[in-house]
N, C-alpha and C positions, 0 to 999 in steps of 0.2 A: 705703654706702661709695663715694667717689668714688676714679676711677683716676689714679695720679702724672702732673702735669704731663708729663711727657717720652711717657707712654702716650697722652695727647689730642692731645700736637702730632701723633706716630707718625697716627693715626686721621683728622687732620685732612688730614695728607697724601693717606696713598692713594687718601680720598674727593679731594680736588682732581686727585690725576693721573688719575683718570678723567671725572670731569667736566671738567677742561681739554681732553680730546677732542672733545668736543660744540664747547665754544666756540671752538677751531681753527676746527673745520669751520665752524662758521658765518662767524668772522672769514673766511674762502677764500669763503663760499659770496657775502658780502656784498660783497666785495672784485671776486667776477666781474659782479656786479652792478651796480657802481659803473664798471667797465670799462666796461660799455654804455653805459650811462647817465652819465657825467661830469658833475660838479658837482649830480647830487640830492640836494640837504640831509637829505632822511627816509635817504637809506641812509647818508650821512654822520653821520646821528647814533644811525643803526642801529651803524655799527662802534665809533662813541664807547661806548655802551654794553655791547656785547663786548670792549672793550679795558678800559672800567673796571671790570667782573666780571671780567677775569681779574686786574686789578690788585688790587681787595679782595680777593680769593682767595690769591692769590700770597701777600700783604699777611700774610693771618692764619695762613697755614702758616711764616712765616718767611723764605719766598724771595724775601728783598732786593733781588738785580740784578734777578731779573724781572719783581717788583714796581717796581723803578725806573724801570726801561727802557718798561714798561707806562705808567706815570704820564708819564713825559717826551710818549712819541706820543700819549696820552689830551690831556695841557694842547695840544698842540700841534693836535688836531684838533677842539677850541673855539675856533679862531682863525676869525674871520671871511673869511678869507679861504683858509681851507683847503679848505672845499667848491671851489673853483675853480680849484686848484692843477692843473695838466697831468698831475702824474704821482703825484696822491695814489694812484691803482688801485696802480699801483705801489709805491709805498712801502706801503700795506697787503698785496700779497704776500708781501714784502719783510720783513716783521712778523712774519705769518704762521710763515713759515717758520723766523725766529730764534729767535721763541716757541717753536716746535717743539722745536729744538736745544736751546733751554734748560731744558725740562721735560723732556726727554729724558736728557740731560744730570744733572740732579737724581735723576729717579729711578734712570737705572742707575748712579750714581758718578764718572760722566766728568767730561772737563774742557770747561769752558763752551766755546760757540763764539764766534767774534770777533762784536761788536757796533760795532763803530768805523763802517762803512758806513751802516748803519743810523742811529745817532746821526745822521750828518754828514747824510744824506737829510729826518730828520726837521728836525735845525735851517733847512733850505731853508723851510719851511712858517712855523718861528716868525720866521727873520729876512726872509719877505716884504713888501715896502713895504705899509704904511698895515694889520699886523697890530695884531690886537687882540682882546682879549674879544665871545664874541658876549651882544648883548645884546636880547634880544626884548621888543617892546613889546606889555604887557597888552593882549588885547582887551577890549574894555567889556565883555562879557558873561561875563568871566572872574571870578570874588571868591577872593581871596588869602584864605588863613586868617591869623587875627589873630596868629601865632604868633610874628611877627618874621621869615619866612622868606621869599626870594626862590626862588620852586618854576620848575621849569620847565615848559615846553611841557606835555613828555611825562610830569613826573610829576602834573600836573593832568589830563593825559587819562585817566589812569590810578585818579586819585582819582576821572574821574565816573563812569566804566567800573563801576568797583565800588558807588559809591552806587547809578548804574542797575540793577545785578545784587541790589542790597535788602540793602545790608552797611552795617551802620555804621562810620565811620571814626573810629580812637584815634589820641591822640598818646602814644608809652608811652614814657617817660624813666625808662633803669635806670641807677643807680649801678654800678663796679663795684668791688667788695672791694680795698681799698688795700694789702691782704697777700696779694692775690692775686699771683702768679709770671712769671702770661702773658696780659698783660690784652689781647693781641691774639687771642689763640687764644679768651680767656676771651668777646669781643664775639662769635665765631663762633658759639661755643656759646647763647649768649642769642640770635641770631638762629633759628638752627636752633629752639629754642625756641617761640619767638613764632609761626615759620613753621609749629610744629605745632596750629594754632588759629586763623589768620588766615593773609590774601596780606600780606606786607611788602608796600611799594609805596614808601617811602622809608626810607633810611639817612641819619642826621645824626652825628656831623661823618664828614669825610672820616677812612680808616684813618691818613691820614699825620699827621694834626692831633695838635699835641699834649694835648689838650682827649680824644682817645681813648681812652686809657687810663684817663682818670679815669671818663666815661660814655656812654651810647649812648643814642641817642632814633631811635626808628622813626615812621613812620605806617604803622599799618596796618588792613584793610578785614576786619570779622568781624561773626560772627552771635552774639557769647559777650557775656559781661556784664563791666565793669570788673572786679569782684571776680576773675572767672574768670581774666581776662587777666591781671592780680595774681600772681594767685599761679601761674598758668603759667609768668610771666618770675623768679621768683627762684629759683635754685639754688643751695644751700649751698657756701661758701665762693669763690661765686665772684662774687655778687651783692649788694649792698646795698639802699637805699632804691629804691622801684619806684613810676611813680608814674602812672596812667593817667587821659588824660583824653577826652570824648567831642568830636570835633572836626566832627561831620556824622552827626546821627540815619538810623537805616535808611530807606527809602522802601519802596515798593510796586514791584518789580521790572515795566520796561512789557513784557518780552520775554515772559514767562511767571506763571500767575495761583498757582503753586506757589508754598511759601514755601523761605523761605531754607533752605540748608542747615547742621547745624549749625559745619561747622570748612572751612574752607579751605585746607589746607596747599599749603603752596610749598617747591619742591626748595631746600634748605640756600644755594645759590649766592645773592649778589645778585640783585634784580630788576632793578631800573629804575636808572638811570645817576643820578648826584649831582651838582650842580652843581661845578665846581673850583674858584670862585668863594672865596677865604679866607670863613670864616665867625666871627663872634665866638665863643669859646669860650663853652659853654652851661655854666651855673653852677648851673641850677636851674629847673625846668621851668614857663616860661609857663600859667596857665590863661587859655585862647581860649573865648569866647563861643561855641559852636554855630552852626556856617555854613554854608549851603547850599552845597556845587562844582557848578558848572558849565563846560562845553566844547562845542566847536560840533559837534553831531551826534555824540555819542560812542555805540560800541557794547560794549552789555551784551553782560557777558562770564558765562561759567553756572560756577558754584562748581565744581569738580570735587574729586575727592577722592581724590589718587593715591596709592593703596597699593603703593608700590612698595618692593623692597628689595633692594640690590645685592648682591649676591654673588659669592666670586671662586670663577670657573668651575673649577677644582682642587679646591672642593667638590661640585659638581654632577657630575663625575665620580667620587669615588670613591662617591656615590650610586647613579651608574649601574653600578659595579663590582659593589655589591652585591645591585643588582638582578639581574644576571649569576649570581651564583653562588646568588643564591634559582632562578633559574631552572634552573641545575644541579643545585642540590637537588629542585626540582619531577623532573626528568626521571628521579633518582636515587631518588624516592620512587615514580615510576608503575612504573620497571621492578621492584620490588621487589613492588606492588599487583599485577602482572600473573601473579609468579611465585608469589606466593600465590595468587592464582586460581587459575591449574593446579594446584599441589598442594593447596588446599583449595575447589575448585567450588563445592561447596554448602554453605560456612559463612556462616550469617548477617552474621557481619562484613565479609566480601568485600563488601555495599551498604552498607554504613556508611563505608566506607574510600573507596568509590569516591564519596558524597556527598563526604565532605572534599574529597577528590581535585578534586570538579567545583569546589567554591566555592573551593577556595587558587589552582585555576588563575585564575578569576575574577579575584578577588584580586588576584595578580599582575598579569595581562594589564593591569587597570587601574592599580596601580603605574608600572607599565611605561612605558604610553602619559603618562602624568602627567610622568615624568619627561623624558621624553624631547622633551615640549612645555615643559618647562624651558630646555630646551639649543638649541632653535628659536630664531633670530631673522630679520626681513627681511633679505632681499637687499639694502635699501636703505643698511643701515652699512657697504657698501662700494663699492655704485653711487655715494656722496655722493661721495668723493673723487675722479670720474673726470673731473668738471667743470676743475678744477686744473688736472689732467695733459694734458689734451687740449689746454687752453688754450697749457702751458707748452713742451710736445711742437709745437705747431702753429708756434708764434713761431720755433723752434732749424729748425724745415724750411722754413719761408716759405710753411705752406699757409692757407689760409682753412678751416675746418672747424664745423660746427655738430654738438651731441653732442643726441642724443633717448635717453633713458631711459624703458621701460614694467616694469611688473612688480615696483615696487620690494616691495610688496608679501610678495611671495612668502617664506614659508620655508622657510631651509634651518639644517642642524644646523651650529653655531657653531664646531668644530673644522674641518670642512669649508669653510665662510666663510671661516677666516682662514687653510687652505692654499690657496683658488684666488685669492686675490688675486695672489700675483705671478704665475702663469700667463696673468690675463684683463690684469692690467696690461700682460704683455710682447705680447699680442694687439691690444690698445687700441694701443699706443704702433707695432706694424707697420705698424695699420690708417694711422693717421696718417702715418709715415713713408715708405711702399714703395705702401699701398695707394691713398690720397690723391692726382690730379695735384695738380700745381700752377697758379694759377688761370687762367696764360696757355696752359699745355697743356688744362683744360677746357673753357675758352673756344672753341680751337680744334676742341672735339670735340662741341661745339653742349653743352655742361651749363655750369649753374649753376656763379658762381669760386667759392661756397664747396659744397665737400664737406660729406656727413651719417656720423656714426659713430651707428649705434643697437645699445644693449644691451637685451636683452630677457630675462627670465626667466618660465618658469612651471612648474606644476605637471602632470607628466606621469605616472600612474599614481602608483607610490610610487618615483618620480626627477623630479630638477629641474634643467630643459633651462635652458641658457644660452647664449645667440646672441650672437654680436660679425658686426655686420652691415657695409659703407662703402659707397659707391655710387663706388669709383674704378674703375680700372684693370683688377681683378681678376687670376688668377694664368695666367701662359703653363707652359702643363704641358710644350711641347714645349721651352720652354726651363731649367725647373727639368728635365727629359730630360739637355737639353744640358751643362747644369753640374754634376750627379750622375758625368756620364762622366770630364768635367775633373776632377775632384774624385778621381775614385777609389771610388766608393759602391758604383757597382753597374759587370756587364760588360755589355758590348751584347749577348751574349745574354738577362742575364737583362732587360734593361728591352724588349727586343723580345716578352717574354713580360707584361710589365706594360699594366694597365689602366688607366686615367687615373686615379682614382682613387687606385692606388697609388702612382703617379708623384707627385700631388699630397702620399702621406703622407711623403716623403721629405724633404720643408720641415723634419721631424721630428727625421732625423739629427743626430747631435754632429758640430757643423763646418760644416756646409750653411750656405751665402748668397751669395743671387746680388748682395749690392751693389756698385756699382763700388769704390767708396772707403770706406774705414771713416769713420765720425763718430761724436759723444755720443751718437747715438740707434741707429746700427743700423751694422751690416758686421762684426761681429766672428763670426758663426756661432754663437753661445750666444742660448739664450733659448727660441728653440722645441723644440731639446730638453728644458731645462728643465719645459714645459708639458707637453709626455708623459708624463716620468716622472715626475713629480707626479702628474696625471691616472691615470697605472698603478696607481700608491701607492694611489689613493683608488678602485679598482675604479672608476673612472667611464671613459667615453671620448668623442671628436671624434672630428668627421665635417669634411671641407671643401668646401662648395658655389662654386663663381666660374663665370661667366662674362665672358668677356674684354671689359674697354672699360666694363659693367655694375657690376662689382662684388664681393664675397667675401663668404661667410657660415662662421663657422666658430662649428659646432653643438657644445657640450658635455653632458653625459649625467650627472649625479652620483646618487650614492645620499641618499636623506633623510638618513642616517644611517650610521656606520660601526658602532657597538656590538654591535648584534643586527641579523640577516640574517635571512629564510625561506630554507634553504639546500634543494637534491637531493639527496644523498647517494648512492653507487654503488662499486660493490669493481673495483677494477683488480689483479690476480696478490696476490690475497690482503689487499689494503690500503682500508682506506676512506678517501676522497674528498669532498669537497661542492662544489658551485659553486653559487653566488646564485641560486635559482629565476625570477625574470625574466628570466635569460637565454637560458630555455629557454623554448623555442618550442613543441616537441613531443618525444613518444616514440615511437620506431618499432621494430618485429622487423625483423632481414632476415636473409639468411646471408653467407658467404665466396663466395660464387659472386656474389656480386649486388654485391662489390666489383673496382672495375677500374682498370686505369694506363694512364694518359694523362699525354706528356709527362713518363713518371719523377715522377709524383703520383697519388696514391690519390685515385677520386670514385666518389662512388655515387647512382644514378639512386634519386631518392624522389618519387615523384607527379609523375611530368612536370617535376621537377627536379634539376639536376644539382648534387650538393653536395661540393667537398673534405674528405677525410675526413683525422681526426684520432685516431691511436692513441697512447694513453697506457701499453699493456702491449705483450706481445709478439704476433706475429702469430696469429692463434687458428686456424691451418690445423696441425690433428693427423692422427696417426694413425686414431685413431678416427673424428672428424667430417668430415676432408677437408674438399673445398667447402660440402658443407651443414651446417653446424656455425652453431649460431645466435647471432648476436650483437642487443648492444641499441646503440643510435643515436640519442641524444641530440642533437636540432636544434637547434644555439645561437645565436645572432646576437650578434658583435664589432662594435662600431660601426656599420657599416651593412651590416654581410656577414654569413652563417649557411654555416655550418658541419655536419660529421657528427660528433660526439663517440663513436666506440666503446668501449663500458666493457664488462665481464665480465659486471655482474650489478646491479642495484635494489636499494638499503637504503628509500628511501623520501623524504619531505618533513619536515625538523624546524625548527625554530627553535634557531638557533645564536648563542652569546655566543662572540663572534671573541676570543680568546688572544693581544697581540703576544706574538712571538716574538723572542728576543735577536738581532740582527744578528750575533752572534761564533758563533750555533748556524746561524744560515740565511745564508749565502753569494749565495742564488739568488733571481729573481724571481718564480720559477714559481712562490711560492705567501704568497698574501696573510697568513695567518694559519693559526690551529689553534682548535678547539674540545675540550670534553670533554664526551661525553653520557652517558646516564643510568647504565650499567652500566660506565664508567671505560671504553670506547674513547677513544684520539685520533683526530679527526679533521680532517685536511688539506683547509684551502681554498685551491681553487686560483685562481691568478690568471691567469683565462681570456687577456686581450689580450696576456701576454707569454706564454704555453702556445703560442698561436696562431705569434707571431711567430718562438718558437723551436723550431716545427715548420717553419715556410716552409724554414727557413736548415739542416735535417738533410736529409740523402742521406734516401731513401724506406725501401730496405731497412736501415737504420739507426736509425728514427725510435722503432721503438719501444720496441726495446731502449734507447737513448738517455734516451727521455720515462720507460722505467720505470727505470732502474737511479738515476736522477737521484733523482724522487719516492719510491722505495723507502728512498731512503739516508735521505733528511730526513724520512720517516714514521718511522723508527726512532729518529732522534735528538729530534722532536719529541714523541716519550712519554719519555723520557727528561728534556729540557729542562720539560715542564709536572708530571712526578714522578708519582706513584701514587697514582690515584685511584679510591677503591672498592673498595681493596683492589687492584686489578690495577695492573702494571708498565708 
């Protein structure tokens, strides 16, 4: 049973608006390319052929204007004279960007954005003197297939690429059902098709021909057999007469002495660009004699066979919700194993329970990690767009800048990706702005007119470090000092107490900026707040390195993942606790005597180091204990400092599935999320870098009453807010 036309167009779409991502970026990526280089035909007909995938594409979901508008700058950049044009970089930004707007546009319901500019920039290309069609003249050692067709360049490269790789080439002309609904949607579908079996490598006629609706003819490069290809390309109700013919026998691959592989798929999208060239309407499908292709030095290309499958990430999560709560069942079945143990020691079944026990953890664990390498992707689908902004950020400042990218490599967990982008973008766009001279000020300072922006990522324990590096200016701490005071932020006593360091984390503040003037890029005081409390949100933290005249590095810290944690857990005046086990350093005993004040602040001398301490309950000097009343001292490190965490007492090391928590129950920063473990406790995670922040800013004898009554209140309301589990309230 096939699904109602309006279900395939629906299907047709959401695949295009994600694969229209890809080809953005690349249209940007070829675009900066083409900046450098002006007038390169190869990357001028690199964008032709991203402009005309995104036209057939547009084409067969229905999207008219942007398929129009696509086709107008596609005819317009086969004009021989458009490689040459001064401001064609330009005008493909320019594209770029309206494309954006209008598939943006489409998919959320908006209303289109203006196109007029655009249009009038493009007609600059087609009404330049002595325009016209380009027309490339055959090499001799080129042989045209007998088919009737004028191929291009690059889709004959592409024909020898594949013969050299040991694929036979078809020419496969499908009818399409004259009662078919949607004979646009319905050619898609026959491609996708065909793509499941062979590389397309051409599309005949064009989507706009009228000649389309009635049929489709491909060539494509496969290891299958005419029959197979047959009956691959028909699909009921949507197909007619199918007609395959052998256009270039397979060869002997000269790269490799393996044989072909069976099927070659190619992602749904167009391949190779189509001539714009009108073409006679094809009425019925030529049989071509069998013909060798050839091209001058072409490279075999190796069959790949990409099992790929999109999925919209909303399902990949509530997968991992449920991995969650198998794992709360896990923790809900040991403590249960445990308390049968004690009350039945020596029953045989106590090691039968505990085998389960050992292979469902198994089990799980591997689940787990499966899943969780689902939701991984490189750093690099966000490093790609930084090439753009730098360029377009560099132009609005008047700076010269060059951008280095390492690490794209790297991954990180995909909900995390897509909240530090506006963070590392409002970093990038400082770097450029503030951090950058400008090239008559470097010049003067013995460096190179253009400035270097390097993004860097890797892989650091189980967190993934993110560098935004410049080689400018770097940051005057005595004068972000100076404008803290102006400003109102801090009093001269407390900043004659502040460490450089600190001083530097003040850039951080809502409001803070030292620019003279406000402009589109920077002086309004917003932004790097913004990157804090982001960064807070996602338990990660920055650091910032500068040296004056040198440069800035501002180091980021993120968790692989937000889902499940390896948590510490620890009781504060009767309540449990947990914070991220990587941020603990170590465990120490000490007592109340061996805490002391300095400066109306609490430090405590631990191995020849002196550490600010931090109470979360009430002071633990009693009756009974006095001075020597034992506390525990958890060594944490915030960003680049460590800390004395005092807590009452040790629950231990678990593995925690983190609970959001409703915003309308949690008012407070202090605490990142809530767990539930195996015998129906809540458990509060706290969120170490604002705990910190909103210790500095409490009177001393104050603090800990403060820190507990706070955490008390929303440990109550957070068993409450997650309901009864285990039976307990």
């Amino acid at each position: 049973m096939t699904n109602p036309p309006d279900e395939r167009g629906a299907e047709l779409q959401e695949l295009f608006f994600e694969t229209s991502q890809e080809l953005l970026q690349a249209l940007n990526e070829e675009s900066l390319k083409l900046e450098k280089h002006p007038g390169d035909e190869e990357i001028v007909r690199s964008i032709r052929r991203t402009v005309h995938t995104l036209k057939g594409d547009s084409a067969a979901c229905g999207l008219r204007e942007l398929s129009e508008l696509a086709h107008q700058f596609e005819d317009a950049l086969s004009l021989d004279t458009a490689a040459g044009h001064e401001a064609l970089a330009e005008i493909a930004f320019a594209a770029a960007d309206v494309f954006a707007g209008m598939i943006a546009a489409y998919h959320l319901g908006r209303a289109m954005p203006a196109t007029e500019a655009l249009r009038q920039r493009i007609n600059e290309l087609t009404s330049a003197p002595a325009a016209k069609k380009s027309r490339r003249k055959k090499k001799s050692t080129e042989v045209a297939p007998q088919s009737g067709k004028d191929w291009t360049d690059s889709e004959k490269r592409a024909l020898a690429q594949a013969q050299a790789a040991g694929l036979a080439i078809y020419d496969i002309v499908v009818k399409i059902d004259p009662h078919c609904t949607m004979p646009i949607a319905a050619r898609q579908l026959i491609q996708n098709a065909i793509s499941g079996i062979g590389q397309v490598l051409v599309v005949r006629p064009d989507a706009k021909s009228p000649a389309a609706s009635k049929q489709v003819e491909f060539v494509a490069a496969s290891s299958q057999s005419e029959e197979q290809i047959a009956a691959k390309s028909r699909i009921p109700t949507i197909t007619g007469d199918v007609s395959v013919t052998l256009i270039a026998a397979a060869s002997s691959p000269k790269s490799s002495a393996k044989t072909a592989p069976e099927a070659v798929p190619q992602s749904p999208a167009p391949v190779v660009e189509v001539s714009t060239t009108p073409a006679s309407p094809a009425t019925a499908p030529v049989q071509p004699a069998p013909v060798e292709i050839q091209a001058p030095a072409p490279e075999p290309v190796q069959g790949i066979t990409e099992n790929i499958l999109r999925v919209e990430a909303g399902r990949i999560d509530n997968v991992l919700n449920l991995v969650g709560e198998l794992i709360i069942g896990k923790s809900m079945l040991q403590q249960t194993l445990n308390e049968f143990g004690k009350r039945y020691p020596k029953d045989l079944l106590r090691g039968k329970f505990a085998d389960v026990m050992a292979f469902q953890a198994r089990v799980l664990n591997d689940l787990q990690r499966s899943v969780m390498k689902i939701r991984m992707v490189p750093v690099d689908q966000l490093f790609r767009r930084f090439p753009r902004i730098v360029r377009d950020v560099a132009r609005q400042c008047g700076r010269e800048v060059d951008l280095e990218l390492s690490g794209q490599e790297t991954d990180l967990d995909k909900g995390i990706l897509d909240a530090i982008a506006e963070p590392i973008t409002h970093l990038v766009r400082n770097a450029v702005s503030h951090g950058i001279e400008s090239p008559e000020e470097r010049r003067s300072k013995g460096k190179t007119p253009r400035g270097k922006i390097r993004l860097h990522a890797l892989h650091q324990g189980n967190q993934v470090v993110v560098e935004i590096s410049d080689d400018g200016r770097g940051i005057d701490a005595q004068k972000i000092r100076a404008k803290a005071l102006e400003l109102g932020m801090v009093t001269g006593e407390e900043v004659a107490r502040m460490s450089e360091p600190e001083i530097l984390e003040l850039i951080f503040r809502p409001g803070f900026s030292t620019a003279e003037q406000v402009t589109e890029v920077s002086g309004r005081g917003v932004g790097m707040d913004v990157v804090q409390s982001v960064l807070q949100r996602l338990k990660a933290t920055i650091h910032i390195e500068t040296r004056l005249g040198q440069g800035t590095t501002f180091r980021m810290k993120l968790p692989l993942t937000l889902a499940i944690i390896k948590a510490l857990m620890f009781w504060v005046e009767q309540r449990l606790y947990a914070i991220p086990l990587n941020a603990v350093n170590q465990i120490a005993r000490t007592t109340e005597s061996e805490v002391h004040q300095v400066d109306n602040y609490e430090v405590l001398q631990l191995r020849n180091q002196v550490l600010p301490v931090l109470r979360l309950g009430r002071r633990a000097v009693t009756e009974i204990g006095g001075k020597s009343s034992k506390l525990f001292v958890l060594v944490i490190t915030v960003g680049e400092k460590k800390f004395g965490l005092i807590v009452d007492a040790l629950e231990g090391e678990e593995e925690l599935v983190i609970k959001a928590l409703d915003d309308q129950t949690f008012s407070t920063d202090l605490v990142n999320g809530a767990s539930i473990l195996g015998d129906g406790k809540v458990v509060l995670i706290l969120n170490l870098p604002a705990v910190v922040e909103h210790v500095a800013r409490s009177r001393p004898e104050e603090t800990g009453l403060t820190n507990c009554g706070i955490l008390l209140n929303h440990a109550d309301r957070a068993r409450l807010a997650l309901g009864a589990v285990g039976g307990q309230a």
